[in-house]
C-alpha positions as CSV (number, residue, x, y, z in Angstrom):
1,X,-24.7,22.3,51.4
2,X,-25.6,22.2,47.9
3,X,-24.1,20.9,45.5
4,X,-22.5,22.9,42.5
5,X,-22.3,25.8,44.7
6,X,-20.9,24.6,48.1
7,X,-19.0,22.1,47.2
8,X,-15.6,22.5,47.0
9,X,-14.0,22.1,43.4
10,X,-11.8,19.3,44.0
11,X,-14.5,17.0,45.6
12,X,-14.6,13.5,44.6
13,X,-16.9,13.7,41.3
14,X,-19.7,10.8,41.0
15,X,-18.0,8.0,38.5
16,X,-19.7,7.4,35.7
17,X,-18.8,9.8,32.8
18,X,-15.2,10.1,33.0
19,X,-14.6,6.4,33.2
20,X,-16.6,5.5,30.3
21,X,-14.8,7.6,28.1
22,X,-11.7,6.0,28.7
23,X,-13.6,2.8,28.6
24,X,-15.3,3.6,24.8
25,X,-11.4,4.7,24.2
26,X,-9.6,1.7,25.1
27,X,-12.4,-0.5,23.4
28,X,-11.9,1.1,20.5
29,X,-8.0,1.5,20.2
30,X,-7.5,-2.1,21.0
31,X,-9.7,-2.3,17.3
32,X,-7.9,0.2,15.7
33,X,-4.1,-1.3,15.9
34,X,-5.2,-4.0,13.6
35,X,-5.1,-0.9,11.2
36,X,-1.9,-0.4,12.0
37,X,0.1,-1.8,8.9
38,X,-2.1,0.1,6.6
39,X,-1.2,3.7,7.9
40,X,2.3,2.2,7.6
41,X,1.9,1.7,4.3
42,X,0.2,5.0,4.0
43,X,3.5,6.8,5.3
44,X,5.2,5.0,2.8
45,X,3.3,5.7,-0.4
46,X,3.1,9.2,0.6
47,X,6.6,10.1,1.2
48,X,7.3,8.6,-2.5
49,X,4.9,10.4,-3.6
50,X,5.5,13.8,-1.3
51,X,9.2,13.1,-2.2
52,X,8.8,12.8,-6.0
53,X,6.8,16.5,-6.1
54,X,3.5,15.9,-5.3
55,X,1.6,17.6,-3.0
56,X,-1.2,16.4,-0.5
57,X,-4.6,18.2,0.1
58,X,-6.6,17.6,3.1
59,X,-10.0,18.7,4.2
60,X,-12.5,18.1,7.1
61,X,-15.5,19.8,8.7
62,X,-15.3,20.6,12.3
63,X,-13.3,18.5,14.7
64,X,-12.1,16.7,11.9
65,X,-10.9,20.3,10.2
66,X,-8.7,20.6,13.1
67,X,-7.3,17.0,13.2
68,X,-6.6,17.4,9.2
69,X,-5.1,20.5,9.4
70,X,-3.0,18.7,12.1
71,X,-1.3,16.4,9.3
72,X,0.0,19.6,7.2
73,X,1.4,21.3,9.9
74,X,3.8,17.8,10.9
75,X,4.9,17.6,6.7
76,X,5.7,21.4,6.4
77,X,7.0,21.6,9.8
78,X,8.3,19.2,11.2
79,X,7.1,15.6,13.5
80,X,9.9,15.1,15.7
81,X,13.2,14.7,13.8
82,X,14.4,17.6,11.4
83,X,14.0,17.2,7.9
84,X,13.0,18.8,4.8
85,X,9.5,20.7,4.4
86,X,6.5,19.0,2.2
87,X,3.9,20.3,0.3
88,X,1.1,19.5,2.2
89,X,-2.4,22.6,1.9
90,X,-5.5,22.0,4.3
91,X,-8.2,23.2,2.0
92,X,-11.0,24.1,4.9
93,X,-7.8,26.6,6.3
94,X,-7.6,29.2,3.5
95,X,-11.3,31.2,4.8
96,X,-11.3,33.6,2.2
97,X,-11.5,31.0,-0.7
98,X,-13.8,28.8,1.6
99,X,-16.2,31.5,2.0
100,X,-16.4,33.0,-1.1
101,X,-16.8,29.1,-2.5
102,X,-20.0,29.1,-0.5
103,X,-21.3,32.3,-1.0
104,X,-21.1,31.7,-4.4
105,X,-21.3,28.3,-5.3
106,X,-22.7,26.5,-2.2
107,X,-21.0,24.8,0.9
108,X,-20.9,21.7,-1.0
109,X,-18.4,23.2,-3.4
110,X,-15.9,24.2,-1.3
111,X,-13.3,21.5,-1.4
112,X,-14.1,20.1,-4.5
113,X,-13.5,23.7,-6.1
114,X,-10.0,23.5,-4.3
115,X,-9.3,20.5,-5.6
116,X,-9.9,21.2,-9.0
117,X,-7.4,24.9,-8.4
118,X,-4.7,22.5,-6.5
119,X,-4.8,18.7,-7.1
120,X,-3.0,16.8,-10.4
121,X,-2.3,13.8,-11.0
122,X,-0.4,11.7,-8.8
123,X,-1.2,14.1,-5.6
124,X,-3.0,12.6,-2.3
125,X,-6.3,14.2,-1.3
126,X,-6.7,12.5,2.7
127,X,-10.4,13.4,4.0
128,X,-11.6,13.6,7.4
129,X,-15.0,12.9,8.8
130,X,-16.7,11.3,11.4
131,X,-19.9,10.5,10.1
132,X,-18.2,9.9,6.3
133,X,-21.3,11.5,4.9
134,X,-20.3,14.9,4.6
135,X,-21.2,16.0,1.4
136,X,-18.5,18.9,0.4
137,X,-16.2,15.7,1.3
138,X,-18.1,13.6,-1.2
139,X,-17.5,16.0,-3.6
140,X,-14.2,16.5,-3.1
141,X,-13.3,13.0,-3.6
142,X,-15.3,12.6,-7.0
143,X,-13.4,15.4,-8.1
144,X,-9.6,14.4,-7.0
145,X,-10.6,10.8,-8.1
146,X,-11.2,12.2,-11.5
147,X,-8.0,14.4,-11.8
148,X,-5.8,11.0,-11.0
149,X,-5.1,11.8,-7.7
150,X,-4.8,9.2,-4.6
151,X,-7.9,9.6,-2.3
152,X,-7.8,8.4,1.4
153,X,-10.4,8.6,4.1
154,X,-10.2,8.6,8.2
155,X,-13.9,8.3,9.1
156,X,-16.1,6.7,11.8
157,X,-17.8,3.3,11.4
158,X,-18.2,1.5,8.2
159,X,-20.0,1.0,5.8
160,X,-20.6,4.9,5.1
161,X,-20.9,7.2,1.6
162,X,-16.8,8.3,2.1
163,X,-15.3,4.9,2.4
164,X,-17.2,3.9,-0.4
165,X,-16.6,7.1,-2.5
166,X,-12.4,6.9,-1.9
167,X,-9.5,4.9,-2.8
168,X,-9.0,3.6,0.4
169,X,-10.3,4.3,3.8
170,X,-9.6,3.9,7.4
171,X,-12.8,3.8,9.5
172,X,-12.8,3.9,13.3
173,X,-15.8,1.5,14.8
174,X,-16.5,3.4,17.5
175,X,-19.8,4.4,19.1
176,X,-19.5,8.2,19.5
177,X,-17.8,11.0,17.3
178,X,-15.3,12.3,20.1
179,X,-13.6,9.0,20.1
180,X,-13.1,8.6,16.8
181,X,-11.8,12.1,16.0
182,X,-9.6,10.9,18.6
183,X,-7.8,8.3,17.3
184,X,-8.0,10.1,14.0
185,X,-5.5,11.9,15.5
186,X,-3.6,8.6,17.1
187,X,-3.4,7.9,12.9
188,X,-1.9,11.3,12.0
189,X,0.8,10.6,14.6
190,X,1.3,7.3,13.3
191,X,0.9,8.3,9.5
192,X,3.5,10.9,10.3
193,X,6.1,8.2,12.2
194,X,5.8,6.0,9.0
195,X,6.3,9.0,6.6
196,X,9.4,10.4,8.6
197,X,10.9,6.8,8.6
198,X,10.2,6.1,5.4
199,X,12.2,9.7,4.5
200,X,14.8,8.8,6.1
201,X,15.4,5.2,4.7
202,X,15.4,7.3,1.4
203,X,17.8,9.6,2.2
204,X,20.4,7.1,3.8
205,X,23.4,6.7,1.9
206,X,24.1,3.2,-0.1
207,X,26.6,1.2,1.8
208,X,30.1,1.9,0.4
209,X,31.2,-1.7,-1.5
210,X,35.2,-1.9,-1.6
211,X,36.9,-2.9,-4.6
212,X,39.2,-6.0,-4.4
213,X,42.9,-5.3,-4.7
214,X,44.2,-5.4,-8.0
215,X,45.0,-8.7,-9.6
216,X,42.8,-10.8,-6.9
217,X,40.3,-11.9,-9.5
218,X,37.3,-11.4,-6.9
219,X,34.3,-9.2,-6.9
220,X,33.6,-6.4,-4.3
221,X,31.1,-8.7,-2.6
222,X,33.8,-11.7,-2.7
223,X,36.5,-9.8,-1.3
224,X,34.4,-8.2,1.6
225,X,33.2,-12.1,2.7
């Protein structure tokens, strides 16, 4: 018989590849939830500012494209419980802007020109990149840090050009790109579980104090001990 042809498609495959993956995976995730309070944080500092107005840009190359635009799609749709619709644009997904960008200006221009359309002050720009060297990433940053805006990175291992070149940056220290676009998209998930419960401690109503009866003397705290 030979093999690839023969063989039937639900033979036993020779280990190796498949178990590796999961290997480099769950090496790499058991790193990665020490990052876990700072995507927390994250939630909460965007749904302030996502609450208050702003709006958040995103942008990636690639993979990390996909995984970006990702985010949006969970803040003007929804993550798991219903609530109110965000502002949230992933710059790589408008093509006509991104191509004419290029065309004109160069492929390194084609976030930052976004940026400078769409960001203000007090917005969040998140960037996406394995290698955090992309430079139409690069750019982007410079130009959202200099309009005032908050700049967060999701790359692969550290040190690289995007951590250095952003506010703050989460970098996944793993060996090869597909894990690390993969728990990129572990961090959206959790990014968007923080956001949503940070939402919804927001809109919870204030607990109801009751006044004392008349002539008591005691405060609404008093009376309710």
């Amino acid at each position: 018989m030979k093999p690839g042809i023969d063989a039937h498609p639900h033979s036993p495959r020779p280990a190796g590849a498949d178990d590796r993956h999961c290997d480099e995976l769950l090496a790499a995730l058991r790193v990665f939830r020490r990052s876990a309070p700072q995507i927390h944080r994250w939630g909460g500092t965007l749904a302030q500012a996502l609450g208050g107005g702003a709006r958040l840009l995103v942008a990636g190359n690639g993979g990390s494209a996909a995984q970006a635009q990702h985010l949006t799609a969970e803040l003007v749709g929804r993550y798991r419980d219903d609530r109110p619709a965000y502002s949230a644009l992933a710059l790589h997904a408008d093509t006509s802007s991104t191509t004419a960008i290029a065309n004109d200006y160069g492929v390194q221009e084609v976030f930052a020109r976004q940026v400078r359309a769409h960001g203000r002050a007090g917005d969040v720009l998140v960037l996406l990149s394995t290698s955090g060297a992309s430079a139409n990433l690069l750019a982007a940053a410079e130009q959202a840090r200099g309009a005032g805006m908050a700049v967060w990175a999701l790359t692969g291992p550290a040190p690289n050009p995007l951590e250095a070149a952003c506010d703050e940056a989460l970098c996944v220290n793993a060996p090869v790109s597909a894990t690390v676009q993969e728990l990129h998209l572990v961090a959206v998930h959790m990014l968007c579980e923080s956001f949503d419960r940070a939402v919804g401690l927001a809109a919870a109503p204030a607990p109801v104090v009751k006044a004392p009866p008349a002539g008591t003397g005691l405060t609404g705290t008093e009376a309710g001990q």
